[in-house]
Structure formats: C-alpha cells, structure tokens
DONUFI-592478 format. One record per residue (C-alpha): residue number from 1; chain; x, y, z. Coordinates in Angstrom, 3 decimals. Each point is the difference from the previous one (the first is absolute). Example, Ala and Ser with C-alpha at 12.3 -4.5 7.8 and 13.67 -1.06 7.14 Angstrom:
BEGIN
pator,timar,east,north,up
1,A,12.300,-4.500,7.800
2,A,1.370,3.440,-0.660
//
This chain:
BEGIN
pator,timar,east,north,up
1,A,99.332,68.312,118.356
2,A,3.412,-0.256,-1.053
3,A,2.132,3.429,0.186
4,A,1.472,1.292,-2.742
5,A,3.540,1.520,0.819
6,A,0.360,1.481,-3.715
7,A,-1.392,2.931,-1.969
8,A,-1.479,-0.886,-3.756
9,A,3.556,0.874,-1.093
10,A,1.862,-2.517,2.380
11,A,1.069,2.343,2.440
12,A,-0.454,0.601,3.430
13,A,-3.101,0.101,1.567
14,A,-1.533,1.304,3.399
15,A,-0.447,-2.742,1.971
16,A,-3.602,-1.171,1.006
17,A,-1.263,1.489,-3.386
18,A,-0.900,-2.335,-3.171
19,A,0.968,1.934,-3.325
20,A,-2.987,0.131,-2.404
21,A,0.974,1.758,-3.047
22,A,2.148,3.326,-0.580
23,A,-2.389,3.165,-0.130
24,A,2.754,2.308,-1.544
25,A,3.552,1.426,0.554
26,A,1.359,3.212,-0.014
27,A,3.525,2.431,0.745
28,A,-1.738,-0.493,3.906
29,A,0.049,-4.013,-0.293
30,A,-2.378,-2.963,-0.417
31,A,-3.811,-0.514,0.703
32,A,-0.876,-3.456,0.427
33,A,-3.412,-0.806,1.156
34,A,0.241,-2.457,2.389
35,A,-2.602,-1.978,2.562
36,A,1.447,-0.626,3.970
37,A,0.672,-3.835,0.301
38,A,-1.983,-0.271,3.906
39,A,-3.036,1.822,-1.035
40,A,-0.146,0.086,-3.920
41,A,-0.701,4.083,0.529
42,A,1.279,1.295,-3.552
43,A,2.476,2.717,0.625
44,A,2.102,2.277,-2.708
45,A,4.339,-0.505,0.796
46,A,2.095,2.496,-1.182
47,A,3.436,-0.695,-0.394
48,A,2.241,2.961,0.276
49,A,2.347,-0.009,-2.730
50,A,3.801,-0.288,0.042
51,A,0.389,4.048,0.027
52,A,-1.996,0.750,2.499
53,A,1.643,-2.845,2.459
54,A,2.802,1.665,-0.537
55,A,-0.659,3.417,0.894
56,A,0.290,-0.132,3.960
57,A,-1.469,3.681,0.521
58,A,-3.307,-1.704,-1.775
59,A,-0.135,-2.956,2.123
60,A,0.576,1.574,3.407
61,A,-2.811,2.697,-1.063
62,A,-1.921,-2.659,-1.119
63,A,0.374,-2.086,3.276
64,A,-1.297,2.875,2.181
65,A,-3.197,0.319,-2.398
66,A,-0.619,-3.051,0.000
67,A,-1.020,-0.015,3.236
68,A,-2.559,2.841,-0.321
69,A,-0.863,-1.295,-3.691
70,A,-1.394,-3.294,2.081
71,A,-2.208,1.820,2.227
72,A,-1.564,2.122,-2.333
73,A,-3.771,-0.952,-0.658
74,A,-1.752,1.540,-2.653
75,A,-1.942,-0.619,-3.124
76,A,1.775,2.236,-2.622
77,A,3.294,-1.918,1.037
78,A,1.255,-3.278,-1.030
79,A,0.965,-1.870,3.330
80,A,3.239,-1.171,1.022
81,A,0.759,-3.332,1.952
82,A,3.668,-0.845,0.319
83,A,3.113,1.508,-1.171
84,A,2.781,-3.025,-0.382
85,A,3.515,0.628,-0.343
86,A,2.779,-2.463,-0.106
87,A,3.233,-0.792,-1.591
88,A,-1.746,-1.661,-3.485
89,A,-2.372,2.405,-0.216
90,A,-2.918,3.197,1.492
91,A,-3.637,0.242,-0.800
92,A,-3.159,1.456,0.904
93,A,-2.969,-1.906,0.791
94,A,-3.109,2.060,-1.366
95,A,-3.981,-0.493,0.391
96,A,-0.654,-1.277,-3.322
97,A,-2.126,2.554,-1.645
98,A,-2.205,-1.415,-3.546
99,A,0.325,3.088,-1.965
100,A,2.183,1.401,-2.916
101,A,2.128,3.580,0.216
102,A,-1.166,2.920,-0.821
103,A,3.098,-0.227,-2.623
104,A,-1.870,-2.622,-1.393
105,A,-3.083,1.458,-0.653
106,A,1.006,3.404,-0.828
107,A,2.362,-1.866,-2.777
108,A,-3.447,-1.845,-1.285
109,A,-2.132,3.360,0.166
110,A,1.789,2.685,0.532
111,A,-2.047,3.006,1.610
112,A,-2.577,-1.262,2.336
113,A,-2.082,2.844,0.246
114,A,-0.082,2.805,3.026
115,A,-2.685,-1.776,2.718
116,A,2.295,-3.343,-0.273
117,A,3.254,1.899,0.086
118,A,-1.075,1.957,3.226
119,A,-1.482,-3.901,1.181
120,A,3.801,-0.939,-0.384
121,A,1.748,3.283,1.364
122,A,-2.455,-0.367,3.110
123,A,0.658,-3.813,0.670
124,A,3.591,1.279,-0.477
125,A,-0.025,2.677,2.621
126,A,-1.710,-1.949,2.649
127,A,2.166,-2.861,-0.015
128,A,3.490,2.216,-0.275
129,A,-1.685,1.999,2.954
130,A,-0.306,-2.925,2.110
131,A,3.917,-1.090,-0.742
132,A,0.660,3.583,1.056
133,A,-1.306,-0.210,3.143
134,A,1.902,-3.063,0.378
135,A,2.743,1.934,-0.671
136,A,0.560,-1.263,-3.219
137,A,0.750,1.366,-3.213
138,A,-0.802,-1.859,-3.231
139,A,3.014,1.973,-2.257
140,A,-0.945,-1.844,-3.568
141,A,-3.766,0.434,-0.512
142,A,-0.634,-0.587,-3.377
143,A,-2.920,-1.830,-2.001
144,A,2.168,-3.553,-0.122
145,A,-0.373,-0.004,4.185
146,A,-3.887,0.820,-0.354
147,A,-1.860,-3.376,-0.469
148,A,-3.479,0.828,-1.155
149,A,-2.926,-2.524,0.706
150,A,-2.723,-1.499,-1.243
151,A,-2.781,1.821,1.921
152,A,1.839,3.662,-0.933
153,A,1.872,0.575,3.240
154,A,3.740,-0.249,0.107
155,A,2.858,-0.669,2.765
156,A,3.766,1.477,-0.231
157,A,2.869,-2.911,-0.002
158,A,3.596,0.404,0.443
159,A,0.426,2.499,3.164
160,A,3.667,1.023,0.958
161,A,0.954,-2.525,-3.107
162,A,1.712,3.526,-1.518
163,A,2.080,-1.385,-3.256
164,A,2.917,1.612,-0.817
165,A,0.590,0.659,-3.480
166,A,3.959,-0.251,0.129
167,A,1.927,1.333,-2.352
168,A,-2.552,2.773,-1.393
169,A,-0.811,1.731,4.082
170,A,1.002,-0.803,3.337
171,A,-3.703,1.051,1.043
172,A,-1.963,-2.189,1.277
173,A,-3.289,-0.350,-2.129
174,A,-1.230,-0.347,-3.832
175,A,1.374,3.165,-1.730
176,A,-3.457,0.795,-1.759
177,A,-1.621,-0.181,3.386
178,A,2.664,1.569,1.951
179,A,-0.804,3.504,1.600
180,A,2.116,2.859,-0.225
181,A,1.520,-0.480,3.260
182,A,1.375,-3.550,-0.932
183,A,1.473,1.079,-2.933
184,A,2.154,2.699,2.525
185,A,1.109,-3.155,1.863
186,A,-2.320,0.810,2.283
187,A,-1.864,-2.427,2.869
188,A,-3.084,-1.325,-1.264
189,A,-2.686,0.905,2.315
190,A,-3.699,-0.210,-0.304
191,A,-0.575,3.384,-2.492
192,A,1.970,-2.478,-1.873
193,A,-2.941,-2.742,-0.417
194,A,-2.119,2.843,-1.108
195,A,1.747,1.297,-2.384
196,A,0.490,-3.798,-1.339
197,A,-3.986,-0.594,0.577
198,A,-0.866,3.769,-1.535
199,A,2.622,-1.113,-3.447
200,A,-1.993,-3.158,0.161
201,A,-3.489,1.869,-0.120
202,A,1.343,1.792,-3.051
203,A,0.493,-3.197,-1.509
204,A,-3.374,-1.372,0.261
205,A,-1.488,3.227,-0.956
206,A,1.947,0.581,-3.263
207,A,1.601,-3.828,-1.007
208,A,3.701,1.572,0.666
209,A,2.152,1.614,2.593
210,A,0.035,3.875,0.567
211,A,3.736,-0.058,-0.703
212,A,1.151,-2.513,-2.820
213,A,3.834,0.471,0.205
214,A,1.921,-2.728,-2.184
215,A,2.402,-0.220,2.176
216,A,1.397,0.695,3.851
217,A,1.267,3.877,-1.123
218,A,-2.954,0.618,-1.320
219,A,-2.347,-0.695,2.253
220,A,2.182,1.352,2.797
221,A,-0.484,3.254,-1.297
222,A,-3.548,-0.561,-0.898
223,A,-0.930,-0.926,3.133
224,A,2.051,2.625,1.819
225,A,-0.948,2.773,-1.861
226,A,-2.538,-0.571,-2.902
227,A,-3.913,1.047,0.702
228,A,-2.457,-3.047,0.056
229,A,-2.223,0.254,-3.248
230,A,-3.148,0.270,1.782
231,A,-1.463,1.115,-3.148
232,A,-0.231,-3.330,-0.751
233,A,-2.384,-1.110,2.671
234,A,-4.107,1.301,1.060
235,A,-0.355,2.540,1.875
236,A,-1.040,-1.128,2.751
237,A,2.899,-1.557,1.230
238,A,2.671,2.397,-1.045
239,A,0.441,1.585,3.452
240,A,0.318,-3.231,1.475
241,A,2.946,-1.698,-2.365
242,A,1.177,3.956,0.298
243,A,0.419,-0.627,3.613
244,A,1.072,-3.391,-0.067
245,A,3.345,0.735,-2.611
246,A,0.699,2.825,1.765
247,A,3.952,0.472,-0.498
248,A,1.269,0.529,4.067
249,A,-1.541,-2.667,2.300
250,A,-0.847,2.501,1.995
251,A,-3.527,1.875,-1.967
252,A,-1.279,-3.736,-0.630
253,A,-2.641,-0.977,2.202
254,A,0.010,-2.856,2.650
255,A,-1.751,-2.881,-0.549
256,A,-3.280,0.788,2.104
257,A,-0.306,3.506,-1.869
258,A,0.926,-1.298,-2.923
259,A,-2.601,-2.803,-0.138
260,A,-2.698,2.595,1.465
261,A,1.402,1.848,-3.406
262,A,-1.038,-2.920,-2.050
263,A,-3.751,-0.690,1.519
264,A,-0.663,3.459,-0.613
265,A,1.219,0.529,-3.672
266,A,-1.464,-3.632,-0.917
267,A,-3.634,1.025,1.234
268,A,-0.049,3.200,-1.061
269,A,1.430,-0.569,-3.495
270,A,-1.928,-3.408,-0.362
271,A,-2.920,-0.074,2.194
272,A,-0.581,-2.338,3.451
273,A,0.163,-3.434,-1.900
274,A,3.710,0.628,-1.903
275,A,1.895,-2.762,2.619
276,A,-2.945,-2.682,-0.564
277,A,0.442,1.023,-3.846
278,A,3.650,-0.191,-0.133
279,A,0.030,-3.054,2.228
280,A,-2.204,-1.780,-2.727
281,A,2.194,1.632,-2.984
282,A,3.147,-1.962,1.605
283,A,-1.861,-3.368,0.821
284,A,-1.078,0.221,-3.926
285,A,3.383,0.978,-1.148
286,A,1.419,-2.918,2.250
287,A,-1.697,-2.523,-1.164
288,A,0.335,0.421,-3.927
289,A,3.601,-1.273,1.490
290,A,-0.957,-2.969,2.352
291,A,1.931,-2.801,-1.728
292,A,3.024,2.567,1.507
293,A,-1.258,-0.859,3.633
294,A,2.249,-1.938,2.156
295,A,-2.839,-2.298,0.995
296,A,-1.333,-0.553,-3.505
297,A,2.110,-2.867,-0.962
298,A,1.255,-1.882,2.688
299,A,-2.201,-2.788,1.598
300,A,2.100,-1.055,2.463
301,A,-1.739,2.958,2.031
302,A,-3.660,-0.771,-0.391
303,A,-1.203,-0.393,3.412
304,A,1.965,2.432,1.923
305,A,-1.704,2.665,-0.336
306,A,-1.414,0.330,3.050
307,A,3.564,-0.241,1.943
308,A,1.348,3.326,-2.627
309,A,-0.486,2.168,3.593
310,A,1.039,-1.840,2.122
311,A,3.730,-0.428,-0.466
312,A,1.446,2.001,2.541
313,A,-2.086,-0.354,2.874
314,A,3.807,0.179,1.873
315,A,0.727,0.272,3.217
316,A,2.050,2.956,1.695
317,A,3.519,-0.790,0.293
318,A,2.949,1.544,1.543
319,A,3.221,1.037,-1.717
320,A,2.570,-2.690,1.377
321,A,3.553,-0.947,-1.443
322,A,2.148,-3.088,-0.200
323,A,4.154,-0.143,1.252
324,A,1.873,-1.597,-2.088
325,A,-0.376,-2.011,-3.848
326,A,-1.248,1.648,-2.522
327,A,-3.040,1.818,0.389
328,A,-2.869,-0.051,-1.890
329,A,-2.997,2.450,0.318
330,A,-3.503,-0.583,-0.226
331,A,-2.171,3.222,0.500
332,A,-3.641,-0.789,1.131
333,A,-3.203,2.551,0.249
334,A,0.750,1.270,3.054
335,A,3.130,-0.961,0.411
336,A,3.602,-2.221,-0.857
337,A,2.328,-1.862,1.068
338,A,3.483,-1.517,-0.777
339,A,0.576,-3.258,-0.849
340,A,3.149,-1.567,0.137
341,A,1.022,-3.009,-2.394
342,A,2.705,-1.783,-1.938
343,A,1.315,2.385,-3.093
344,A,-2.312,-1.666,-2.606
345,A,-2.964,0.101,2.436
346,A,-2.959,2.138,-0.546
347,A,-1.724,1.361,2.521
348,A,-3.392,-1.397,1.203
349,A,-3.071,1.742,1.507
350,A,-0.983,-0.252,3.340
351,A,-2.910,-1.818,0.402
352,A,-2.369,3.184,1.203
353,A,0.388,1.290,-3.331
354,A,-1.435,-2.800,-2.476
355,A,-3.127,0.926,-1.581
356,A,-2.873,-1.015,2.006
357,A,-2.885,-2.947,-1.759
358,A,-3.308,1.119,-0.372
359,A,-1.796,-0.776,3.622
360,A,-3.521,-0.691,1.089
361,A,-1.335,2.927,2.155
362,A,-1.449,-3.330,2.479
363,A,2.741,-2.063,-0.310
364,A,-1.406,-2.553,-1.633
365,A,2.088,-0.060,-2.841
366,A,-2.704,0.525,-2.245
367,A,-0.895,2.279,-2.427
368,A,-3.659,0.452,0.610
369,A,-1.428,0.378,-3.688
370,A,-4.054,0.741,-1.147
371,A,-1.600,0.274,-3.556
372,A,-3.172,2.139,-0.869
373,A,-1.938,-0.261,-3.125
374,A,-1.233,2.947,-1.424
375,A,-3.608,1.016,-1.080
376,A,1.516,0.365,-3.419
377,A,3.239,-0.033,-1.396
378,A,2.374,2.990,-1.929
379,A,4.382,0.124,-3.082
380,A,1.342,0.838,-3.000
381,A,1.423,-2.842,-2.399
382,A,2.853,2.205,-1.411
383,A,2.684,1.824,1.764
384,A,-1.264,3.166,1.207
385,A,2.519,2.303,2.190
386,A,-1.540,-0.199,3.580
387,A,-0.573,3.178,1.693
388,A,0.221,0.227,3.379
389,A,-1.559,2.938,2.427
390,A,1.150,-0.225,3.094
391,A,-0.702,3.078,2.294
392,A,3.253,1.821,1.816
393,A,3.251,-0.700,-0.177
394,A,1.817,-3.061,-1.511
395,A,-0.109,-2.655,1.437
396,A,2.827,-3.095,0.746
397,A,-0.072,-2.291,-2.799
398,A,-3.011,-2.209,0.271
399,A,0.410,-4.050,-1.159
400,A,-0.999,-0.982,-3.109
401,A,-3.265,-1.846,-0.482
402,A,-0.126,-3.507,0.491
403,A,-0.750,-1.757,-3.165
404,A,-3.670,-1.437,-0.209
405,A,-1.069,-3.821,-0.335
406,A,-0.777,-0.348,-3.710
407,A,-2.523,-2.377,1.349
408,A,-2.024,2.637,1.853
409,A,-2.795,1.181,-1.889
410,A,-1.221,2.631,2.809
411,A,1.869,3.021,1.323
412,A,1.741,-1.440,3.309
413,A,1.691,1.972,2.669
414,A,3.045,-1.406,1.429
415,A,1.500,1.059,3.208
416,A,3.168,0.022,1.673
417,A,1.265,1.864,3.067
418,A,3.425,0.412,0.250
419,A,2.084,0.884,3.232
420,A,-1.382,2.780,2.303
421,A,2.127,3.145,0.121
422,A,1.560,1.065,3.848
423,A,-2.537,0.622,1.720
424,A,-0.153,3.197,2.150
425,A,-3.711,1.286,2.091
426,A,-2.027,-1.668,-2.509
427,A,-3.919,0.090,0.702
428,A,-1.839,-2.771,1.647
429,A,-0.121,-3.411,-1.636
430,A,-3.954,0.407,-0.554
431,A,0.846,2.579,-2.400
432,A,1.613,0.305,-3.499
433,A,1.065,3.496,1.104
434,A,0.958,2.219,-2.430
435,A,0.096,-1.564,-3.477
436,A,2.167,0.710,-3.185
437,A,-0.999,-0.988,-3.781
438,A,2.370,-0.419,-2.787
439,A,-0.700,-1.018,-3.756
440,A,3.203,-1.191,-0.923
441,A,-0.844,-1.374,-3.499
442,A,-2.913,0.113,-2.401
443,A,0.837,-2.990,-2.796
444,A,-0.820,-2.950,-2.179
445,A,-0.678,-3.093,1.139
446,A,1.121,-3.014,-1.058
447,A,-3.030,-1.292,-1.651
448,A,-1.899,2.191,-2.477
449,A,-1.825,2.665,0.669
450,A,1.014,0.369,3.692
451,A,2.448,3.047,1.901
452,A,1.191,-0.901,3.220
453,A,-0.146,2.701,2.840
454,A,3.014,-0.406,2.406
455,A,-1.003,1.906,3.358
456,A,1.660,0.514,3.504
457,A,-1.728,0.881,3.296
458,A,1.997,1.367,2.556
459,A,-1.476,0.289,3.715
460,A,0.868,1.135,3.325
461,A,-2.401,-2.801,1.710
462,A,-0.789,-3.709,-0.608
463,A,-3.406,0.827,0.619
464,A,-2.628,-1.498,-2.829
465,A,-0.753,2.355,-3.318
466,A,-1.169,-0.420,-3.558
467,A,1.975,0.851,-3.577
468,A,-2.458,0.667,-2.912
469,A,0.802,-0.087,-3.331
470,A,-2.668,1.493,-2.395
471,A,0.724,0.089,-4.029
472,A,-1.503,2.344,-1.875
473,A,-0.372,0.707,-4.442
474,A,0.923,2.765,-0.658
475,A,-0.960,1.299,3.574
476,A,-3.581,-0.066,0.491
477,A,-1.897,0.292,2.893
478,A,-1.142,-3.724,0.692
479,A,3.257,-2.257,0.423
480,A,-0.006,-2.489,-2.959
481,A,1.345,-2.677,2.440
482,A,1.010,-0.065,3.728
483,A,2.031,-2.126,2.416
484,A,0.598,-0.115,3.638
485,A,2.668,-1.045,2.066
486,A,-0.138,-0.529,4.328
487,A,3.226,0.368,1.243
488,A,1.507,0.070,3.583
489,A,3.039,-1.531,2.015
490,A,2.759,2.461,-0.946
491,A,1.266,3.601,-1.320
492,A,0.717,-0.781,-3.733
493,A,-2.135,-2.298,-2.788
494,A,1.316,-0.373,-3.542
495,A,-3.184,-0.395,-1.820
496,A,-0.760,-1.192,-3.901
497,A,-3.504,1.248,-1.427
498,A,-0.673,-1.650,-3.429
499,A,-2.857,1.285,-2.000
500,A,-1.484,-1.092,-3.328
501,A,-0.745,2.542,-2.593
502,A,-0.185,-2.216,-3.076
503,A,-3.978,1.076,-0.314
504,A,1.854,3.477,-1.144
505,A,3.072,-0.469,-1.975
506,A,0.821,3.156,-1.908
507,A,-1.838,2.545,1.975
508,A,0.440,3.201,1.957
509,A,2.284,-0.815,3.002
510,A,-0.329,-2.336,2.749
511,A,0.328,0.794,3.759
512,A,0.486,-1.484,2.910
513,A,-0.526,2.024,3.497
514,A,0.975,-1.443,3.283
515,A,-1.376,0.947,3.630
516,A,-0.336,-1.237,3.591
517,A,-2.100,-0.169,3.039
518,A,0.452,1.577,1.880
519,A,1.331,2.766,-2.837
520,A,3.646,0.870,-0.714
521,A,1.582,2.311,1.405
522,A,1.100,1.074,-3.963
523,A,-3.142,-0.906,-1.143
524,A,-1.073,-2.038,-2.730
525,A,2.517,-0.618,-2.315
526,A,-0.624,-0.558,-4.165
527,A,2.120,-1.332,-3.144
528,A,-0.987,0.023,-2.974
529,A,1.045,-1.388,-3.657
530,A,-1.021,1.000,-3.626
531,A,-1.804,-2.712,-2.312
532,A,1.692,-1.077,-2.392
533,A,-1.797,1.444,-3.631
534,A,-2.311,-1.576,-1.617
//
C-alpha cells in the first residue's frame, strides 16, 4: 500500500498512517481518521493545532503523560498509540472509536432521561478513575470528549489534551466545565474531573448546564459562588450532583465513594434494572443518529473490523535520546524515544510500536471460520434503535458487525479470532477457563428482515466451549430460533449471529440471548430491539 505523507488538507501527515477523510476540527486541532499503511488497522490522528505547538508548558506536560496515557488499559478510555512530534508538525495517534459525542446527541435530544444520564456519569467515573491512578488528570471533561456508542456504553477521549481558551482565561479547561478551583488559577486535580463529570450529569438530566453564564465573568462568579439549581433535577439524585458541585475540592467525594454514591442513588431511586435501562435508552438515542458514526460512510474500512483492538499491542520501550541534529520525538505506550533527523524530517516510529495484524492463535495464518444454520430464523425490515443489555460495567468498544452475504438465505455465524492478549497463569489448554460474553450490537441486516448480533468471547484458556445464540418474540419461553457455535484455539472470537424474523414484521420486540458451555462467568447476556409498528 502506498503511504500517504499528507492530511485531507495537504498538510503534514504522521508517517506510516494513510489519511482517510477528516472527522472534525476544533480550537484543540484536527481529527482525521486514518488506517496504518503495514497493517490496514484504522486508527483516529489528531493533529495538535498551531496554539497548542506553541505553548511549551503544554507539550512538556503532555510528553510526560504521554507515557502513562500509553499504558493505560481500560474500557471507558479511548486508547493512545503514539505521540509524534517534529519540526512540521505533533499529533496523537488514538484507538479509533465508531461512536458520536455526547455533544452530539445531547444537541439532537437534549435531556436523556435519569437511568441513561447516571449510564454516562458511571462510564465517566470509571474511566477518569483509571487515568487517576495512572496519575493522570483529564482537566477538560466535557460532553464533546465523551464518544457515546452504539450498544449504550461510552469511552472518554482527549486526556491531558487541556485547551486553553486564550484571551478570555489562562485556566486550563472549558469555562462552563471548569470547577471553582480553576477559575482561582488553581491546579487542576482530580475533584476537578468530577466537578466537570457532575456539570455534565446536570446536563443530561435537564438539556442545559447548571450555570448558563454568557460570558467568562459570568460564569466565573456563577461557578464560584452561585448554588446549583438542583430544583431542577429528581430527587433522587440531588445529593449526589450536591456532592459532586460542591464549591472547595475538598467536601467532593473521590472517585470510589463517589461512584459507590451513584449505584446507590440509581437503585434506590430507580430500582435494580436502571443501568440495563439507561444503557438501552442511549443505544436508542444513538442510533436515531447513525449516519453521524465515523464508520457509517466510509468503505475503505469494511473488513477491519476485527483488527479495531488490536492496534497497540506495543512493546515496552525505554526512554533513550539522540546527540546532535534536530530531534524529533516519538512517544510509544510504554515508552519514547528521540529521533534525530534533517530539519524537515519527521520523526518515524520504532518498529516495536506499529500496530500488530490480526494473527492465528496456531500459526497457521488462518482464520479458522464455521457456519451454523438455525432451526428457524428471526429481524426487523425498518430501522429500529437496537438495545443492548449487557450486564456490569462498560465495556471497550466492541467491532462492528460484519456485513452479511446478500446471497445467504440462512442465519450464518462467522468467526474470527483475533490476537491473544499477554498471557499471564492462564488455565490448562484443555480448558476454556473462565469465559467472558459481550453483545456488542443488536442491528439490521443487510437483507430484509434480518438483525445481525455482533458478539465477543473472551477466555482465559484455549480449551474447547460452545456460544449459543437463542432469539426470542417478544420473550417467550421456547426460543423462536437457535444457533450454535464450537469454538477453541485462542482467548478472544469476534462472532456475527444473523437471525431471520421476517415471519414477524411489526410485532412486540425481538431478542436475541447469548450463552456458553461451559456458562459465563457474567452469565447469559440479551439485546433486544422494538418492531417496527404495524
């Protein structure tokens, strides 16, 4: 493949990466999504805009959290792979995440309704938790750096990428979001992010922020001094948001209490089901706005799916820098190093940090594949918002469903392995040890009256199991169709269930509900979609 040293606009580009299209472009830069030229992984490249290149105390901050940016691993976090900086340019190479903001959607819909705001604020707090225990803090949480998918969960973007607004504060952070202690010139730590996530939860409760200032004075004193209007939201919350815009850092809670806070005032105010409730509100709110998807209209990334997780399988560096020339640095997950060139050079990567192909758990270099047909088939032939159930926490962003043969007149499971995660003491080979089941979407097939269930299985063995996928109208209790998958040979399957439900094509609502043998450890997991009316 030929590399593209250019950005859409003509500028410079990180090297190894082919420019696909522009995503969008703000006071923080340029998204461009972009797919790596060795492995065709898509990735999403942010180019840091002329400001922020200029502002050394930025960079050198940046630089250090870089480093701890690319070693944290965790689902509520949009992963980063390289930082680049050289004379013609700096940008971020990002997991590329097929969702829209939270701006987006609260912009389409305004309020989204108390079980999906706590949904959000939850996803929120787990993933700024885990960048504080990196040592991070994310300083400009706000719903433009919360990318919302199409199953419901959500993943935080833009860590340590602080903007500063210039001319109107020299605090670092977006002044509606900024806490109290910011607006004092104050360091940002993390009862910052809360404050930012707790404004944010005020948002999605009520459609607007808890202090509307029109401009930089105003909101400076609102924020400093002026009482929330918790009025304005249900009751059962107000003691949280109460806590969470508390005025001195100090009386807000940590991120542990804070989220113990949340699971209590959720299921007490909305019963034990609110987070599989609000999780479906979002995935139905989402996809009224799917054309807005990255994904959605570019076909130069059908196919690559299955490599969306595996971009960054890097290798640990060390921190090593070059005498003499002009230096160029390339930071790495796990580490950096200096690369020294000509003045109109960029810097390259080293080679342990290129995204890694998809590989065959038997070295084969084969993609071992299977296809079931069902006793009887299950889909809608209209759009119908998917809702997706997943049980726990959210979970990393799972690859969209690969698009069925039109040719294929019988529900067909397709399967495709990708690379096996580190292994540490994992259980014998015999065994699929302990196993993990996701539902990542619920949707509409290609050809009429068909949804398309994209599934991952996560294990700690190689050992043999089964994945079962039983749809259901309108839930009874005997499964209107069935099919069964064998699996074995490594720790992670991307799996496609289609199902026909053209038999029923404006009724009730149509399930699907996956399980293994031997059984999940999270147990069987179940999405499910409205019929379109009659």
């Amino acid at each position: 493949m030929t590399q593209d040293t250019h950005t859409p606009d003509g500028g410079w580009a990180v090297p190894g990466y082919a420019a696909v299209r522009t995503l969008g472009e703000g006071a923080g830069g340029r998204v461009v999504l972009a797919r790596h030229t060795a492995t065709g992984v898509p990735v999403a490249v942010k180019y840091l805009s002329e400001r922020l290149r200029a502002d050394r105390e930025f960079l050198a901050r940046f630089r250090a959290e870089a480093r701890l940016l690319g070693e944290l691993r965790h689902p509520c976090v949009v992963r980063l792979y390289e930082y680049v900086e050289a004379r013609a340019g700096a940008a971020i190479v990002m997991e590329a995440v097929d969702g829209i903001s939270l701006r987006q959607l609260l912009r389409r819909h305004g309020a989204t309704g108390p079980e999906a705001a706590l949904v959000l604020l939850k996803g929120s707090l787990l993933g700024l938790g885990a960048a504080h225990t990196a040592g991070v803090v994310h300083r400009d949480y706000k719903p433009e750096n919360v990318l919302v998918l199409a199953d419901g969960t959500s993943t935080l973007a833009d860590f340590g990428i602080a903007v500063r607004s210039g001319r109107e504060t020299d605090a670092t952070g977006t002044p509606a979001y900024m806490a109290p202690e910011q607006w004092n010139g104050e360091p940002a730590g993390p009862a910052a992010d809360v404050y930012a996530a707790s404004v944010v939860f005020f948002e999605c409760l009520t459609g607007r922020r808890p202090f509307p200032g029109d401009d930089v004075t105003a909101l400076r004193l609102q924020h400093l001094r002026a009482p929330a209007p918790l009025d304005d939201v249900p009751a059962p919350v107000r003691a949280l948001l109460r806590a969470g815009l508390a005025k001195d850092p100090v009386d807000r809670p940590g991120i542990e209490t804070f989220l113990a806070e949340l699971e209590r005032s959720a299921t007490e105010g909305y019963g034990a089901g609110w987070e599989e409730r609000g999780r479906r509100r979002l995935a139905e709110l989402a996809a009224l706005l799917a054309l807005l998807f990255p994904f959605t209209t570019t076909a130069t990334l059908e196919g690559s799916a299955s490599a969306l997780t595996l971009l960054g399988r890097l290798k640990r560096g060390g921190w090593k820098v070059a005498t003499g020339g002009v230096a160029a640095l390339v930071v790495v997950a796990g580490g950096a190093t200096y690369a020294s060139g000509r003045p109109h050079e960029t810097s390259t990567t080293v080679a342990s940090s290129t995204p890694s192909p998809v590989n065959s758990p038997t070295g084969s270099g084969s993609s071992p594949s299977a296809s079931t047909s069902p006793t009887v088939a299950p889909s809608p032939t209209a759009d119908v918002p998917p809702s997706v159930t997943p049980s726990g926490s959210p979970s990393s962003s799972p690859p969209p469903p690969t698009s069925p043969s039109p040719s294929t007149a019988s529900p067909s499971a397709a399967t495709t392995p990708t690379a096996e995660p580190p292994a540490t003491a994992s259980p014998s080979a015999a065994t699929p040890g302990t196993v993990t089941l996701t539902i990542g979407s619920w949707q509409r097939g290609q050809r009429p009256g068909t949804l398309i269930a994209a599934v991952t299985v996560e294990t700690t063995g190689t050992g043999p199991l089964t994945v079962t996928a039983n749809y259901y109208v309108d839930t009874p209790a005997d499964a209107y169709g069935s099919q069964s998958q064998p699996l074995s040979g490594s720790t992670r399957y991307d799996l496609t269930f289609e199902a026909d439900f053209s038999n029923h094509p404006c009724r009730g609502t149509w399930d699907v509900t996956l399980s293994s043998d031997p059984a999940a450890a999270n147990g069987p997991q179940t999405a499910s979609v409205d019929a379109p009316p009659c």
